[in-house]
Legacy VTK file of the C-alpha trace (Angstrom):
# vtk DataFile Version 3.0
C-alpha trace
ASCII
DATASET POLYDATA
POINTS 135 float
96.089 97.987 -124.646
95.442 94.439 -125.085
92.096 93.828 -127.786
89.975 90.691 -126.846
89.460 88.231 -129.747
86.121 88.325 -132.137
84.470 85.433 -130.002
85.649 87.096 -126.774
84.020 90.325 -127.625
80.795 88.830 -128.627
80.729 87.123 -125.080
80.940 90.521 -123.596
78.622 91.768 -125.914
75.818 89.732 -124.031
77.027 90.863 -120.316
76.191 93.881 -118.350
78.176 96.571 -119.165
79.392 97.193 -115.545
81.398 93.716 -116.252
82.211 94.761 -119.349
84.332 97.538 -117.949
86.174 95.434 -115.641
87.017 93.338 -117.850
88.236 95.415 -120.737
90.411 97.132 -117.868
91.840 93.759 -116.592
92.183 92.394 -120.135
94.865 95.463 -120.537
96.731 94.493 -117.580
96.994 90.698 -117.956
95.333 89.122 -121.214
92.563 86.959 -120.835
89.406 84.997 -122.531
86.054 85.805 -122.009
84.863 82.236 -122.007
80.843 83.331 -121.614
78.339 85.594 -120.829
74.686 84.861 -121.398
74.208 81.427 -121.330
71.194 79.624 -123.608
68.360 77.177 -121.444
70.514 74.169 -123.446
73.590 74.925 -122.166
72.611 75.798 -118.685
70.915 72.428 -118.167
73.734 70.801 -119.860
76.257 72.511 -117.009
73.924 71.639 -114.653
73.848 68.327 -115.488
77.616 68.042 -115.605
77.962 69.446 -112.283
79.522 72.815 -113.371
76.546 74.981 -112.438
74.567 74.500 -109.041
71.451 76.268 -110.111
69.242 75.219 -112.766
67.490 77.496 -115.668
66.945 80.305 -114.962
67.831 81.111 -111.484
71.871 81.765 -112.748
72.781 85.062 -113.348
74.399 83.929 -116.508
70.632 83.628 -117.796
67.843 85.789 -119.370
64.571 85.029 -120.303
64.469 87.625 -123.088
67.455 86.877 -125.633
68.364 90.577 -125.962
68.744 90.968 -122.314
72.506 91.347 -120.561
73.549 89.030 -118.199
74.967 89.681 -114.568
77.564 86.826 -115.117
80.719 85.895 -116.668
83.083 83.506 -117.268
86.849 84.308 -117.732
90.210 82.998 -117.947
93.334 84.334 -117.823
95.373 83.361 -121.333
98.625 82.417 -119.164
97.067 80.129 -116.769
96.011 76.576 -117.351
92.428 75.565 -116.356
94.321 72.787 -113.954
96.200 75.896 -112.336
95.933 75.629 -108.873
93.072 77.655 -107.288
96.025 79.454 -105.628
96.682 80.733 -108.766
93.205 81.528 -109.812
93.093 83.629 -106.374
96.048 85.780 -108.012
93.619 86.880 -110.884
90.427 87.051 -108.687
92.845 89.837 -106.981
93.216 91.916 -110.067
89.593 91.590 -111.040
88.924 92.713 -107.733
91.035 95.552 -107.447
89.705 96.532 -110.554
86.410 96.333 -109.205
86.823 98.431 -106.467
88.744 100.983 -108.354
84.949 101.269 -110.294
82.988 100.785 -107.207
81.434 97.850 -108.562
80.787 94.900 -106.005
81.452 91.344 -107.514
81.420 87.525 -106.778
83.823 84.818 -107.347
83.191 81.347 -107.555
86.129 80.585 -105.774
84.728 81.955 -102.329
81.175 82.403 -102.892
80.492 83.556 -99.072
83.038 85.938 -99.797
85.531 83.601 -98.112
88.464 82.187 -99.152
88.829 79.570 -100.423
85.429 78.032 -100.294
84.583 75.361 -97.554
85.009 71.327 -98.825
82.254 70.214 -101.291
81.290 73.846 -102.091
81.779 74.035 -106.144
84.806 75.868 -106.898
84.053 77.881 -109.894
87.333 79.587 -110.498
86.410 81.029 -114.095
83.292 82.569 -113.141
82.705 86.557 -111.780
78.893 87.991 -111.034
77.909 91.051 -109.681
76.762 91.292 -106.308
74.197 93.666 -106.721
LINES 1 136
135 0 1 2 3 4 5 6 7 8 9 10 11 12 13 14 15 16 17 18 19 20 21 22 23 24 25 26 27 28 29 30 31 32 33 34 35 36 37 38 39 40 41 42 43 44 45 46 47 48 49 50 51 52 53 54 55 56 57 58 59 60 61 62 63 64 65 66 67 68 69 70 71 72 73 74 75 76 77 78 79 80 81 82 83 84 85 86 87 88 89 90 91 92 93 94 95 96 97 98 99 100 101 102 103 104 105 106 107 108 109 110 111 112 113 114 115 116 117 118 119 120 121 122 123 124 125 126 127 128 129 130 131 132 133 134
């Protein structure tokens, strides 16, 4: 059993806990950091700003309004694969976080095929770190 880091456990500390079992069963398969969960007004304009979100405060599901609140969003990466992997080999991990998904019966999106599609169409943001749940 793999153990997530101090910072990565307080990331999953802010996420529902329905992600939180995924990814405590995929961090013991193939190590990885939890990036972030809930994500503050500041830094959610600040993404948007840069381009790395699409949707502004508070319409993400990385946000709350109430600062005790879990999130329905997170952002992981896996610790043996470069952020300029290609999304090929993002897809690879989206397929164990998946499987481990279904295994729970818990429905998730990737922002590497948002329509549930892969990979996502030309000019769609490609946001390879980031899982939500679907419902």
């Amino acid at each position: 059993m793999t153990s997530f880091s101090a910072r990565s456990q307080a990331q999953l500390a802010t996420v529902d806990a329905r992600l939180a079992l995924i990814f405590a069963e995929v961090n013991d398969r193939r190590a990885c950091t939890i990036i972030e969960g809930r994500r503050l007004q500041e830094d959610q304009d600040r993404d948007f700003a840069k381009g790395v979100s699409r949707l502004r405060w508070p319409h993400g599901k990385h946000n709350v309004q109430n600062p005790t609140d879990l999130c329905k969003a997170v952002d992981v990466k896996p610790d043996d694969l470069e952020w300029t992997a290609l999304v090929e080999a993002w897809k690879v991990f989206a397929d164990l976080v998946f499987q481990i998904a279904e295994e729970q019966g818990i429905l998730l999106r990737w922002g590497g095929a948002w329509n549930g599609t892969y990979p996502n169409p030309p000019g769609v943001l490609n946001d390879l770190d980031h899982f939500e749940l679907a419902a």
